[in-house]
N, C-alpha and C positions, 0 to 999 in steps of 0.2 A: 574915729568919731569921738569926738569929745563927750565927757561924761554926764548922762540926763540926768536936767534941776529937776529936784520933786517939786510938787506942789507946795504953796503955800499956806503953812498953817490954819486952821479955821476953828469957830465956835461949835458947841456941839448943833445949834440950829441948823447949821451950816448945808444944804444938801449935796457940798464935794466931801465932807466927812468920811463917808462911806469908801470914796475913792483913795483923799490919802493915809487912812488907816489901812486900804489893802496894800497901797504901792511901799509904805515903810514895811509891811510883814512880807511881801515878794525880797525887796533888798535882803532882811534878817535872816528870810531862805534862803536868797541866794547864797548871800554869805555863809551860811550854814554847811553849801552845796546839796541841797534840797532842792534842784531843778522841776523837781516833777509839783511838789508844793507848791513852789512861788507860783508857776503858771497857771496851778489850778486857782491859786486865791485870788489873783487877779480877772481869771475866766467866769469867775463865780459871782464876783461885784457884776463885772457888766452884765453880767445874766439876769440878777438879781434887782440890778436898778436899770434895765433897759429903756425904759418908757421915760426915764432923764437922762439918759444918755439923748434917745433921739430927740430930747428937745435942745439940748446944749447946741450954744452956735460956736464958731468958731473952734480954734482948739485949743479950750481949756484941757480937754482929759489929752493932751498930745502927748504928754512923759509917761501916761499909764499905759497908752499904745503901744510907745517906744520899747516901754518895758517887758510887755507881752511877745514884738517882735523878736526881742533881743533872747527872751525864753523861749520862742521855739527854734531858735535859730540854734540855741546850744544845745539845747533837746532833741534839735535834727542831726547836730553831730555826735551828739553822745551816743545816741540808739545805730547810730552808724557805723562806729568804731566797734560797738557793742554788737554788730553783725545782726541788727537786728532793724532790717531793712522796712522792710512794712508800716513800722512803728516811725522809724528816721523819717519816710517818705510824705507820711500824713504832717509833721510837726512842721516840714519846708513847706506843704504846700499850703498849711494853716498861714504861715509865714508870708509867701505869697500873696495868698487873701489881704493877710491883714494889711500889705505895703500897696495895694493898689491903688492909683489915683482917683478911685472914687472915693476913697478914705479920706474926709474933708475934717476928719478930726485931728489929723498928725501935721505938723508943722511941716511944710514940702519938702524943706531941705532935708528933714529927718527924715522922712519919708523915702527920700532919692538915695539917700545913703543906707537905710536900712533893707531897702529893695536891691541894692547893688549887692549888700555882702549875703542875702538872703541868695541871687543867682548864684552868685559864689560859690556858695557853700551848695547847691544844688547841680554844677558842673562839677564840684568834687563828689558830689554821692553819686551821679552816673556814668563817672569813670570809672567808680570803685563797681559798679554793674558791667561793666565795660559796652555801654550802650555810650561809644566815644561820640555819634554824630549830635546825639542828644545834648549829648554835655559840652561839646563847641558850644552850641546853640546860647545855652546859658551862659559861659563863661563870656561870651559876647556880649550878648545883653548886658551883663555886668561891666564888662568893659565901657562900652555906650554911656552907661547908666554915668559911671567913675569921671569919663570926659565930658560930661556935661555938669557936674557937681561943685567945679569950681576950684578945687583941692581938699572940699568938704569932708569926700572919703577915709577913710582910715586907711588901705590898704592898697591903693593901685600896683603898685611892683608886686604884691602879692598875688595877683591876678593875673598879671602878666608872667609870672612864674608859672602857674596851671597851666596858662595857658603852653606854653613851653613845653611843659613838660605830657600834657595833650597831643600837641602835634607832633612831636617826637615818637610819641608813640603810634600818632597815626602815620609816620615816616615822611613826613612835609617838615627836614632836618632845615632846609633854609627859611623856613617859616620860623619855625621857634627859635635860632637865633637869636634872629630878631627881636623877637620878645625878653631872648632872655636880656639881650642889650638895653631895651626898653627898660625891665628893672632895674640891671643895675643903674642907667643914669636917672632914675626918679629918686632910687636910694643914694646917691652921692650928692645928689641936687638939693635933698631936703637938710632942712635942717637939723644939729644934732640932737634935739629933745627931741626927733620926733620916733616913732616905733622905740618907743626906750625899752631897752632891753633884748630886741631883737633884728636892731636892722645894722648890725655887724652880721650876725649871722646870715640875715639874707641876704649881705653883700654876697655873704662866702659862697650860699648855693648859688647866683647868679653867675658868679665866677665858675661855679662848677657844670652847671648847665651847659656855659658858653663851650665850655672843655669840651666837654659831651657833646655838642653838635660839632662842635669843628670838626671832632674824630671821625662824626658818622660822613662828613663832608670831606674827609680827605685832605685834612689841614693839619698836618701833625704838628707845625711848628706853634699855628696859632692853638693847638689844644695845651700845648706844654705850656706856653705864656701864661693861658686862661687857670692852668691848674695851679701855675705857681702861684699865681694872684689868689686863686682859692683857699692856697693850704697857707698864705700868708696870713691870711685874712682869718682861718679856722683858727691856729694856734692862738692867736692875741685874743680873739675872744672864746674859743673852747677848750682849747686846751689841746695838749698833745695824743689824750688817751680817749679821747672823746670819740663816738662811731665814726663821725664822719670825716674828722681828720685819718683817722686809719683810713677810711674809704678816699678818699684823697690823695694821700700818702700811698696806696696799691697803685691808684691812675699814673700816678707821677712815675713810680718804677718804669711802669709796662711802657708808656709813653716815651720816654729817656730812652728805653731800650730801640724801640721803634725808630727814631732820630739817630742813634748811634751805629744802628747796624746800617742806613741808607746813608753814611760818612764812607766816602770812597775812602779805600783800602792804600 
């Protein structure tokens, strides 16, 4: 998702003042990493000035939205990580709320996208419950949401990696192939500014994914291909010492071993 323009400066008569004086102190939080601050200042404006919110047409306040979304959305993963489920639960389904298409304040595209990676991130927090039918559920919806967006999304191979990595564990191994194939050709297909910083890495896990199902599928030749593609792809961009290149680097062993001993004698 490309990164939300603030608001445009205003006078102090101005009655959006209110608003972009909160959404520059959410950014200074965010920056900060004050998750929990920025959301509340921005929670507090619309509280505060509700009776011109509902008169505003259109969507002028669509970036203070956006920004509220994008706060509970890291809010819901942090309290998640943080093992602190309860807390994670309410901030996604604030999330939820806030991306629904009765939301005529958010700009739709923004809106489409910001509801996409909110499922997302809501099929990873009830995996981590391991209420897996649940979190298909979502990761779909997201998926859905991604193929109708246009390429608007930030993160489709990402998605399609959950997903993988979901149905792997619900044991539907030629399902998430699939998928894992699915990521990689969105990652080889886009362009190279695009996921800067990360989409060498998610070549690697998709490469490593694919590994992973062929094995569970009884394809040792195609696991070994998949791994080698994996650990090619780890070292250039993480490095040799890195977890998952060692994780990598163990498949590769055990695997070679498997192939070598089924070489008639």
């Amino acid at each position: 998702m490309e990164p939300i323009a603030p608001m445009d400066p205003v006078d102090s008569s101005d009655v959006l003042r209110p608003f972009v004086e909160a959404e520059r102190e959410f950014v200074q939080l965010q920056e900060a990493g004050d998750h929990d601050a920025a959301v509340r200042c921005l929670e507090t404006v619309l509280r505060q000035e509700q009776a011109t919110v509902q008169q505003m047409q259109d969507t002028v306040l669509s970036s203070l939205f956006e920004r509220l979304a994008v706060g509970y959305n890291t809010l819901g993963m942090k309290y998640l990580k943080d093992g602190s489920t309860e807390i994670s639960c309410k901030f996604f389904e604030k999330a939820e709320a806030l991306t629904d298409p009765a939301n005529l304040h958010m700009n739709p595209e923004s809106r489409l996208v910001l509801r996409a990676v909110t499922y997302n991130n809501m099929g990873c927090f009830y995996k981590s419950m391991s209420k897996l039918h649940t979190a298909l559920q979502y990761l779909r919806k997201a998926q859905t949401l991604e193929e109708r967006s246009n390429g608007k999304c930030q993160n489709p191979a990402g998605t399609h990696l959950n997903l993988c990595a979901l149905l792997s564990q619900m044991g539907k191994h030629q399902d998430a192939l699939q998928h894992a194939q699915t990521a990689l050709s969105l990652l080889e297909a886009s362009p190279q500014n695009e996921h800067a910083g990360n989409s060498e890495s998610l070549i690697c896990v998709a490469y490593f994914n694919m590994g992973a199902e062929f094995e569970h599928l009884r394809k040792t030749r195609e696991a070994l291909w998949a791994y080698d593609r994996a650990y090619d792809s780890c070292l250039s961009e993480l490095g040799e010492e890195h977890a998952l290149s060692q994780q990598i680097s163990g498949c590769l062993a055990q695997i070679r071993a498997k192939v070598q001993a089924k070489k008639p004698r």
